[in-house]
C-alpha positions as CSV (number, residue, x, y, z in Angstrom):
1,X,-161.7,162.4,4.2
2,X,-158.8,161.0,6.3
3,X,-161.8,159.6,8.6
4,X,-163.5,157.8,5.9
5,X,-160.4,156.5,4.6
6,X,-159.1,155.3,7.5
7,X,-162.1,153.1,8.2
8,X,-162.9,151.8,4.6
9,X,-159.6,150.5,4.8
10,X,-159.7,148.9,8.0
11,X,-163.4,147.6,7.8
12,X,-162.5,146.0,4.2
13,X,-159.6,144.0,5.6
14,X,-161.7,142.5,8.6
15,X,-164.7,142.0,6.0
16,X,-161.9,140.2,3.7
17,X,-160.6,138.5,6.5
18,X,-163.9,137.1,7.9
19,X,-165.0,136.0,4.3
20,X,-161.4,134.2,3.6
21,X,-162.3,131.9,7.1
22,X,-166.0,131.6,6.0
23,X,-164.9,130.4,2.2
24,X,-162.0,127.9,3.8
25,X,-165.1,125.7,5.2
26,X,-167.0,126.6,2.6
27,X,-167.6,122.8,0.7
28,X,-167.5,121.2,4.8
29,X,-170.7,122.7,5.5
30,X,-172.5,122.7,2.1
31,X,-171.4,118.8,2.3
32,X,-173.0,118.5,5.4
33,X,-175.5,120.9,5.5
34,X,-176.2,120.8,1.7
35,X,-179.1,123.5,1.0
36,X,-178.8,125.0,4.5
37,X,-175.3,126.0,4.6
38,X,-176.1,129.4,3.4
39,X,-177.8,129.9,6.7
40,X,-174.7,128.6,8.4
41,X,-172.2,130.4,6.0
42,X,-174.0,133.4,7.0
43,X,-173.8,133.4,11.0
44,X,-170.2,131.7,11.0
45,X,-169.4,135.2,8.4
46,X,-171.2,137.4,11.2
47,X,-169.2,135.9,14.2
48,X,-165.7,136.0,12.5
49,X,-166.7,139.6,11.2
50,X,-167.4,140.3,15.0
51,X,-164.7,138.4,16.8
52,X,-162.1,139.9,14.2
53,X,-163.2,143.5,15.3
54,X,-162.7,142.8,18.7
55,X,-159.1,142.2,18.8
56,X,-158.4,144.8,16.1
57,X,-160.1,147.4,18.6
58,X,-158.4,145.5,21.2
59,X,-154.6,146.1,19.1
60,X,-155.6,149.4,18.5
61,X,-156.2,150.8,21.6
62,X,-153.3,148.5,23.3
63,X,-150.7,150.3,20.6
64,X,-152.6,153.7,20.5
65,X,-154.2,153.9,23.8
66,X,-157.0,156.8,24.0
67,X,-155.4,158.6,27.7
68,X,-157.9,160.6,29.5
69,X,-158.3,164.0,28.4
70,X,-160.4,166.4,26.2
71,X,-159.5,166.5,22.7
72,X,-160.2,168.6,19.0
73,X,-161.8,167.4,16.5
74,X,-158.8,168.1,14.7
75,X,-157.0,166.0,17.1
76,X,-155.0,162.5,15.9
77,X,-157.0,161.6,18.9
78,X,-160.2,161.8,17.6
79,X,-159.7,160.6,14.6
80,X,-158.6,157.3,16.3
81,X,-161.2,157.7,18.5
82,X,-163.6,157.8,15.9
83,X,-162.3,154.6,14.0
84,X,-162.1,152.7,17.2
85,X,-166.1,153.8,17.9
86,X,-167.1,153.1,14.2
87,X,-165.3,149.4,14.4
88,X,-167.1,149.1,18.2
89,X,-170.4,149.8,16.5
90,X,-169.8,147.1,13.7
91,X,-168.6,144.5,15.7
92,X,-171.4,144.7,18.5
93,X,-174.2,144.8,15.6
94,X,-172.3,141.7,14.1
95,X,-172.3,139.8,17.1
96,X,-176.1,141.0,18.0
97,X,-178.1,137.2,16.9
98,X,-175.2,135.6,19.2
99,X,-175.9,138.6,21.9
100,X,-178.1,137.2,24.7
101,X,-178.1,138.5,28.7
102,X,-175.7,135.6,29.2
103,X,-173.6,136.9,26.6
104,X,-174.1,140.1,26.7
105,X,-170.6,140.8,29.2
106,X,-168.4,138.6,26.7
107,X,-168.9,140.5,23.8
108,X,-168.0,143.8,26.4
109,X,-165.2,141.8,27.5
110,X,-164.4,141.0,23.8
111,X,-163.8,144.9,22.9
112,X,-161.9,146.0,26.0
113,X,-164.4,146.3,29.4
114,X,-163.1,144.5,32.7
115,X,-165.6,143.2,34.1
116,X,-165.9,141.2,37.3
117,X,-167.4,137.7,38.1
118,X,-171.3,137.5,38.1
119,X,-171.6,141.2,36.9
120,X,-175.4,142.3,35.8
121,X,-175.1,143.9,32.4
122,X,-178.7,144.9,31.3
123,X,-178.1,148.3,29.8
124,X,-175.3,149.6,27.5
125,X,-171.5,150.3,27.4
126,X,-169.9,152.4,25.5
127,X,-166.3,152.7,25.0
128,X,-166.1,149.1,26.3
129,X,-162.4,149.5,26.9
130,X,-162.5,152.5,29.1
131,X,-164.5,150.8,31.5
132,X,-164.2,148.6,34.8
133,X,-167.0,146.7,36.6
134,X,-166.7,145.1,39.9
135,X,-168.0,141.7,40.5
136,X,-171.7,141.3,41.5
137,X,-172.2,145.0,40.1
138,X,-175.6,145.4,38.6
139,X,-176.4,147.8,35.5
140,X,-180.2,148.5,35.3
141,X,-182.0,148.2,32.3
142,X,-181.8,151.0,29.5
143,X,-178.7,152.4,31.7
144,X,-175.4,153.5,29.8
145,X,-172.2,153.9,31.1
146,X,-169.8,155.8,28.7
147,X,-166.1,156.6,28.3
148,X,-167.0,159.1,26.1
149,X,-168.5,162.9,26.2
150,X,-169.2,164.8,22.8
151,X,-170.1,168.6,23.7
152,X,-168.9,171.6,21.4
153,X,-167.0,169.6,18.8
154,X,-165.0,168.0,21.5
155,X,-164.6,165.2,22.8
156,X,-163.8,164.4,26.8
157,X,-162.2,160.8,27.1
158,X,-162.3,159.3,30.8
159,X,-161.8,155.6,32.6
160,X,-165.0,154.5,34.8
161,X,-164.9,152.7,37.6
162,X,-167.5,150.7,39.3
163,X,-166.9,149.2,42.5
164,X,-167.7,145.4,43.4
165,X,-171.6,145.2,44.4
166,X,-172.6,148.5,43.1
167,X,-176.2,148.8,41.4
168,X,-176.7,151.5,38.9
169,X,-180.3,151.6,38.2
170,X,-182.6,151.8,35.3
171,X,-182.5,155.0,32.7
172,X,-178.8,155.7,34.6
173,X,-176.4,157.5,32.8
174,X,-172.5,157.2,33.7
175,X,-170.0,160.1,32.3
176,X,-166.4,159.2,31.6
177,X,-164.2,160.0,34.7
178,X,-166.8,159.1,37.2
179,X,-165.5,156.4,39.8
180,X,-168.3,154.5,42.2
181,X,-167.3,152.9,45.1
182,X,-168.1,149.5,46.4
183,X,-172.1,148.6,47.1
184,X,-172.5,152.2,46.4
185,X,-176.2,152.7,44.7
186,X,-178.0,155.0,41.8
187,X,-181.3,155.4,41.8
188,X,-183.3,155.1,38.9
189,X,-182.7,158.0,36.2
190,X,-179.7,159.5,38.0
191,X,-177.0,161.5,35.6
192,X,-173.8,160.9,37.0
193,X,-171.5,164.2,35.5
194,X,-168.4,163.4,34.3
195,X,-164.9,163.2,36.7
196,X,-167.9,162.2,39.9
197,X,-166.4,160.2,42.8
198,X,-168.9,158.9,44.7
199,X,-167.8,156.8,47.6
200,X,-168.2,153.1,48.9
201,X,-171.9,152.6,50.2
202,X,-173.7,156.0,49.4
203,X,-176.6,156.3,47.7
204,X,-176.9,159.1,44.7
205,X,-179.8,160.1,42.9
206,X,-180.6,163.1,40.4
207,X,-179.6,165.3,37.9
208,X,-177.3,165.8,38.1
209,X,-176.6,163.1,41.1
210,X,-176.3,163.7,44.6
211,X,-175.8,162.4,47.7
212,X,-179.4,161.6,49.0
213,X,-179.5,161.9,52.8
């Protein structure tokens, strides 16, 4: 109950927020726009509803932060945890019809990721704000690299670390805790288990991943 609370609360002020910026413009772009401003009222609400999120989950995990660690789902932890995901997860959607592969490592950036100059994103991030990209990394398509691990009604919180020049390739998943060094590589479809160091300029396939010689 706390859970749904928490986020019904939170959600309805950055919906109320959004719609206060959307209604402050509101006779500018019927004016202008006349019959069409409902299409424009209806992106500009999207982006602010988005863009909103982001520095609330930004706030949040800045005052609150989520340290490393595995947790109960009885936890204060994971109940912030779950907030911060839910809020993640409405943003991004939000944001999706402004969301292109150009794009695609501002709205990461938006929600927490550090992410280096000219960085590939084509697959997924979760936990955006757990997570650290080096520049000219590439992130195959359909790969996902979390801060997060759900296994027995627990969940197992970690930073990831990619190294400058790395490629992870397509289908890859990244666990939290793992660390890749510089120009290191992933073939296609490797599972990288969580708390994995793999150092600068190897080349790891599996799963789980190894070194391949």
């Amino acid at each position: 109950m706390l859970d749904y609370l928490l986020c019904t609360v939170v959600v309805t002020f950055i919906l109320g927020a959004s719609v206060g910026l959307v209604y402050m413009q509101y006779s500018f772009s019927k004016a202008l726009l006349q019959d069409f401003h409902v299409i424009f009222d209806s992106l500009l609400l999207l982006l602010a509803f988005g863009l909103i999120t982001g520095v609330v989950v930004r706030c949040i995990v800045r005052i609150w932060p989520i340290a490393p660690g595995e947790y109960d789902s009885d936890s204060p932890v994971f109940v912030r945890w779950k907030l911060v995901s839910v809020l993640y997860r409405l943003g991004q959607g939000a944001l999706l019809p402004f969301t292109s592969v150009v794009t695609k490592p501002l709205v990461e950036t938006l929600f927490g990721a550090k992410l280096g100059a000219d960085v590939a994103l084509g697959g997924a991030i979760d936990d955006p704000y757990q997570v650290t990209v080096g520049k000219e990394a590439i992130l195959g398509f359909n790969s996902l690299v979390s801060g997060n691990m759900l296994y027995g009604g627990k969940l197992v919180c970690g930073k990831v670390k990619i190294g400058a020049g790395a490629l992870i390739g397509v289908n890859c998943v990244v666990l939290p805790g793992v660390e890749i060094g510089e120009k290191a590589v992933l073939m296609g479809g490797a599972h990288v288990m969580p708390n994995t160091k793999i150092p600068a300029g190897e080349t790891w396939r599996g799963n789980p991943a190894r070194k391949w010689q």
